[in-house]
Structure formats: structure tokens, C-alpha cells
LOTORTOR-922203 format. One record per residue (C-alpha): residue number from 1; residue in one letter; chain; x, y, z. Coordinates in steps of 0.05 Angstrom, whole numbers. Example, Ala and Ser with C-alpha at 12.3 -4.5 7.8 and 13.67 -1.06 7.14 Angstrom:
2
k:r:c:px:py:pz
1:A:A:246:-90:156;
2:S:A:273:-21:143;
END
This chain:
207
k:r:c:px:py:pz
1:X:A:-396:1614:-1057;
2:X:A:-418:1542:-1057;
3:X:A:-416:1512:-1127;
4:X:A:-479:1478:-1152;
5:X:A:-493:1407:-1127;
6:X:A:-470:1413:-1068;
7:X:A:-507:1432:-997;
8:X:A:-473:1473:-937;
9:X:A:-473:1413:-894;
10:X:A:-432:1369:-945;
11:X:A:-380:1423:-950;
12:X:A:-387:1439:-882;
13:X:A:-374:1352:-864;
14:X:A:-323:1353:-920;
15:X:A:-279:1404:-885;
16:X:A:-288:1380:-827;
17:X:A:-265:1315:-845;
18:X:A:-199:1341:-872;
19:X:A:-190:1385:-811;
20:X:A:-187:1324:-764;
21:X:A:-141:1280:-810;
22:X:A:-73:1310:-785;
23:X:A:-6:1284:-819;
24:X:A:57:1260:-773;
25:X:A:119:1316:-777;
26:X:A:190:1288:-751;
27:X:A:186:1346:-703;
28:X:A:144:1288:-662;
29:X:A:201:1246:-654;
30:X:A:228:1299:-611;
31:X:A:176:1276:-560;
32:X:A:190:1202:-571;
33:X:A:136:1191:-621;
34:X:A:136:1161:-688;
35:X:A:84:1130:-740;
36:X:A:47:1074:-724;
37:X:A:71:1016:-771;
38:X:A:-2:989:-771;
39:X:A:-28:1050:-792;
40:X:A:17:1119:-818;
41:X:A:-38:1165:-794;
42:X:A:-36:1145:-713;
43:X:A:23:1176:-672;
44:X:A:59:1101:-635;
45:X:A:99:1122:-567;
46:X:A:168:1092:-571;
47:X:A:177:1083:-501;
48:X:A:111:1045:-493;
49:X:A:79:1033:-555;
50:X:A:18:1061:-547;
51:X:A:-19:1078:-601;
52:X:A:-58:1146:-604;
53:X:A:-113:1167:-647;
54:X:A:-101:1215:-704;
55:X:A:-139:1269:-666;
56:X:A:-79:1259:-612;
57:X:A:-26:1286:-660;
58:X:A:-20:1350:-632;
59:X:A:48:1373:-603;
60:X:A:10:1391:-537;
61:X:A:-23:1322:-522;
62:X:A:44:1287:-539;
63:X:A:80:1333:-490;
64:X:A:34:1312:-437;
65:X:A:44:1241:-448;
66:X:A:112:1242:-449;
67:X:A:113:1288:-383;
68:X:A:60:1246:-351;
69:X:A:78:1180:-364;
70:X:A:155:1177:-372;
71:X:A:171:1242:-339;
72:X:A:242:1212:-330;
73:X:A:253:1225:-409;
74:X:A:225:1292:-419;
75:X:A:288:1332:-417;
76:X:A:315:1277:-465;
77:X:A:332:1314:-542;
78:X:A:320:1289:-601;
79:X:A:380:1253:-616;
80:X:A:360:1207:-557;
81:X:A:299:1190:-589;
82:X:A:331:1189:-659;
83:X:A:374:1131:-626;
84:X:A:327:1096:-592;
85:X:A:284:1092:-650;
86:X:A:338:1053:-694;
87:X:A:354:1004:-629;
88:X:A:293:989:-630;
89:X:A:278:974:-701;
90:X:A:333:922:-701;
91:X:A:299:859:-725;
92:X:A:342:822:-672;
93:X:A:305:855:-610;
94:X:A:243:826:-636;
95:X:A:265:758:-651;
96:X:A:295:747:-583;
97:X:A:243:776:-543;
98:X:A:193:733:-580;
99:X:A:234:671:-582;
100:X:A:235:684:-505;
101:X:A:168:692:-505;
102:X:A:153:628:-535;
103:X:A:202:591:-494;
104:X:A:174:604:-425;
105:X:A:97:596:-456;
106:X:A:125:530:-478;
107:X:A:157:507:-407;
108:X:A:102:532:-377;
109:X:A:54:483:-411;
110:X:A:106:424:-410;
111:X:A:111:439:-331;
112:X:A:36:426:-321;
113:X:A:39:372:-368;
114:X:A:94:329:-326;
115:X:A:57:349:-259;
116:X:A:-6:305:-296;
117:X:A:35:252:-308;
118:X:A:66:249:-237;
119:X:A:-1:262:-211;
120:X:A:-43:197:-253;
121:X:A:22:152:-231;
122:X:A:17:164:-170;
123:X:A:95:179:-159;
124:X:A:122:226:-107;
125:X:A:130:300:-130;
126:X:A:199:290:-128;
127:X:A:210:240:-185;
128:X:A:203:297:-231;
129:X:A:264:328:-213;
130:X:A:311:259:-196;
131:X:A:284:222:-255;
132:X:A:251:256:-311;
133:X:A:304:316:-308;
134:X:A:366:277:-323;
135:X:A:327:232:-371;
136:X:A:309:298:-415;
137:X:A:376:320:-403;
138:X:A:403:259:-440;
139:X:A:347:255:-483;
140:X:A:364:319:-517;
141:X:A:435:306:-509;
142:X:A:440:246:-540;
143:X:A:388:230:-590;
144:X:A:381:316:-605;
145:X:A:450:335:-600;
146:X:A:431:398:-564;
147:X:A:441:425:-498;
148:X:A:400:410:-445;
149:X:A:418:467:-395;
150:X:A:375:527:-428;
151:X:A:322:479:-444;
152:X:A:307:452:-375;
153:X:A:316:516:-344;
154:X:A:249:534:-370;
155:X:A:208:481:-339;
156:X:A:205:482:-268;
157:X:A:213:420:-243;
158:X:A:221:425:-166;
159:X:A:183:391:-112;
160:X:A:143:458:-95;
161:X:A:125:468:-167;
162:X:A:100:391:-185;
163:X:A:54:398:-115;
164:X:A:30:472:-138;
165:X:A:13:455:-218;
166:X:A:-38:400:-182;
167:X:A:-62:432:-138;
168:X:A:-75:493:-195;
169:X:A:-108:440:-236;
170:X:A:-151:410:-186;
171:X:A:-175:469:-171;
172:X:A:-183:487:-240;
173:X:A:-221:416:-254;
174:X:A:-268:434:-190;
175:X:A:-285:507:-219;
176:X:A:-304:482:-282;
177:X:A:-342:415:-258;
178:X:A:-388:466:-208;
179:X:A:-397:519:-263;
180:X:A:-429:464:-302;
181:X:A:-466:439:-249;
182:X:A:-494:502:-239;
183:X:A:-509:520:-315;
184:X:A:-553:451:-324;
185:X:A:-611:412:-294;
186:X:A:-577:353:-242;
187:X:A:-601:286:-217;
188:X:A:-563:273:-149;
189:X:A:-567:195:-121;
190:X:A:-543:185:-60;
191:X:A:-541:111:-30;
192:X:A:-510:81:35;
193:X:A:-466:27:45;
194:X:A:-413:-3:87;
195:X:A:-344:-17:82;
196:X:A:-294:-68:122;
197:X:A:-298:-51:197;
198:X:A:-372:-40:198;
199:X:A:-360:36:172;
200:X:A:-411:68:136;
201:X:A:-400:107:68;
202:X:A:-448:149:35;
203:X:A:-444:144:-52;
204:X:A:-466:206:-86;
205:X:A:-475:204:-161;
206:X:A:-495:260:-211;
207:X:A:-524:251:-270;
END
């Protein structure tokens, strides 16, 4: 019997609604899944962390993902996953891989930033690593007290990689430069002229 304000549909909805919100069991860990941290309600592989709706968190679909997509663990019990879970919630693990992280995104910007400099002095690619290598190295040495060895490890430095970051950015400046081109109304002047030894040279500017 439906009690009095209230309309088959809304009941229908309501239970419908509380049939669809499941709740995680620690059974689930035995298939290498635990709560989400963002959100209690949504099953978070710990081999991948993937995140699966709450509609997932059935034993059968998290079987299949752990079958399908790390088939190497599925014979793994529970105590694996009981370890793996606490390994992984060391606060360490996260800290160093995002310190790492940071590290290389850093060198990686600092390497195109000395391939500029080279590049606007007009210095051979190889000054980077004869010059500006040992003066870092004594720069952080010295005046930081630190040392230089993990530092300059990530910033490539070589020959090969000064020529390459210029080339990136040229081509970079030259994508950007047409794209604009392309998005905007142009005015293209183009004059002739000559240059020592009676050679001719055509001027184009855009405007």
C-alpha cells in the first residue's frame, strides 16, 4: 500500500535510487579493489587506479577487470592485495614519485630555456655542455652548498639535445606564426632590391 502523498512513480524512483547506490565490502579487496579516497561510494583499482562508477561494484565486473586487464594477478589472494594496499599508502611513495615528477618537469623547461640562450648568442651547441655545465656545477656548489650531480643530471645538456630543443622551438614558433596567419585578415608587401654583387633579394613583409 502506498501511503498518502505520495505517487507510484516517486516510490517507484525512490527505490530505484537506493537500489543503484551499492556500498564497498572488504571482500573487494580480494580482487585488488578498494574505496576511492575522492569519493567512498566508487570502487579505485589498486593496481591502476582506475576509478569505477558505483554501478561497477559488483563482484562480477571487478573480476573481469582484474582478469582482463592484469590477468597476471588474478590467482593473487587476498593477503597480496592486503599488502599491496599498505605499500602503497606509504606517504613516502607519493612524495618521491612526485618530487620526481617535478624534477624532470623542471629540467625539462630549464633545458629549453639554455637552448634559447645558446641559440640568441649565437654560440655553438656545444658551449652548453663545456661552459654552462661546470659553471652550474660550481654555482650550486659553491654559493648553494649542494650537490650538483643529481641536479644536472636532469637537464640534458648535450650537443644533440641543444640542436633538437631549437629546432623543436622553431618549429613550434613557425606553427603558431601560420596558425595566426591563417585565423586573420593579412597585408603581404613584397619589394625588390639588390645586395653587394649585383644579387637580387626579394623583401616580404606582413602586416
Amino acid at each position: 500500500m502506498i501511503p498518502s502523498g505520495y505517487s507510484s512513480d516517486s516510490v517507484n524512483m525512490a527505490s530505484s535510487s537506493k537500489k543503484k547506490c551499492r556500498q564497498y565490502s572488504m571482500d573487494y579487496l580480494r580482487y585488488g579493489f578498494i574505496q576511492s579516497p575522492s569519493n567512498k561510494q566508487l570502487p579505485l583499482c589498486l593496481l591502476c587506479e582506475q576509478s569505477f562508477s558505483n554501478e561497477a561494484m559488483k563482484p562480477s565486473r571487478l573480476i573481469k577487470h582484474l582478469e582482463k586487464k592484469h590477468s597476471d594477478k588474478k590467482d593473487k589472494d587476498l593477503a597480496y592485495f592486503q599488502t599491496f594496499n599498505k605499500f602503497s599508502q606509504r606517504p613516502m611513495i607519493s612524495i618521491a614519485f612526485s618530487k620526481m615528477g617535478a624534477t624532470n618537469v623542471d629540467g625539462l623547461v630549464a633545458s629549453y630555456n639554455r637552448a634559447k640562450l645558446i641559440a640568441k648568442c649565437g654560440k655553438p651547441h656545444s658551449v652548453g655542455e663545456s661552459l654552462a655545465l661546470p659553471a652550474i656545477a660550481q654555482l650550486l656548489s659553491t654559493v648553494l652548498h649542494q650537490e650538483p650531480s643529481m641536479t644536472i643530471k636532469c637537464i640534458p645538456i648535450s650537443n644533440d639535445s641543444v640542436r633538437r630543443r631549437i629546432d623543436e622551438m622553431a618549429s613550434n614558433v613557425e606553427d603558431k606564426l601560420c596558425s595566426l596567419l591563417i585565423s586573420k585578415e593579412i597585408t603581404l608587401q613584397i619589394d625588390e632590391s639588390t645586395i653587394c654583387g649585383n644579387q637580387a633579394l626579394l623583401l616580404g613583409s606582413v602586416a
